[in-house]
C-alpha positions, 0 to 999 in steps of 0.5 A: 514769519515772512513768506520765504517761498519765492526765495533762492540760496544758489551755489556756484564754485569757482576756480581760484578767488578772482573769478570768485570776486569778478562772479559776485560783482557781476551777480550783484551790478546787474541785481541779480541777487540781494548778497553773494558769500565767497566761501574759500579754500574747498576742496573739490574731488569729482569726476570729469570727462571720465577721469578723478579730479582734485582741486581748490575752489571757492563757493559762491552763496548766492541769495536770490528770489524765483523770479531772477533764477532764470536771468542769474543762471544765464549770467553765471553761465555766460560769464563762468570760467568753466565749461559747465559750472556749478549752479545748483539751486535750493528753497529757503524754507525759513530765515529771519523775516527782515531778512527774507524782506530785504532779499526780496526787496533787494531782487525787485527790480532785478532783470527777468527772463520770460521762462 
């Protein structure tokens, strides 16, 4: 099995299907991550600034290593449309070990932040 401890599964929400779109292309033109799913029609129900919110959004699922979590947060937040997304990430244990490779692979290059 390909050794996933280095590998990242982040999740993003976005506000409609064009930020979700211009987020991806963004995440991936700058190397950030290896693949971005959108996922839409969520329905979201949380608390802000003190009062119930309801909504429609679209999940970005955003494959990525360790070494690029710090530069892909700073991207996310910087061109994000909220005031504070969503950016929650996850290890991934085990996967198909082509496919951890390629994720891998596909981050090497990818801009750093020193951390």
């Amino acid at each position: 099995m390909s050794d996933s401890k280095d590998l990242l599964m982040v999740y993003c929400t976005c506000p409609d299907h064009d930020a979700a779109i211009n987020m991806a292309n963004g995440i991936i033109d700058t190397g950030l991550a290896a693949c971005v799913n959108i996922v839409p029609g969520l329905t979201s129900i949380y608390r802000w600034q003190g009062e119930r919110q309801q909504g429609t959004e679209e999940l970005l699922l955003i494959k990525t290593t360790v070494g690029v979590y710090s530069a892909l947060e700073k991207h996310i937040s910087e061109s994000h449309p909220y005031e504070l997304p969503e950016i929650i990430a996850v290890p991934i244990k085990v996967g198909l070990p082509k496919y951890l490779a390629w994720v891998s692979e596909s981050c090497a290059l990818a801009p750093r932040l020193d951390t």
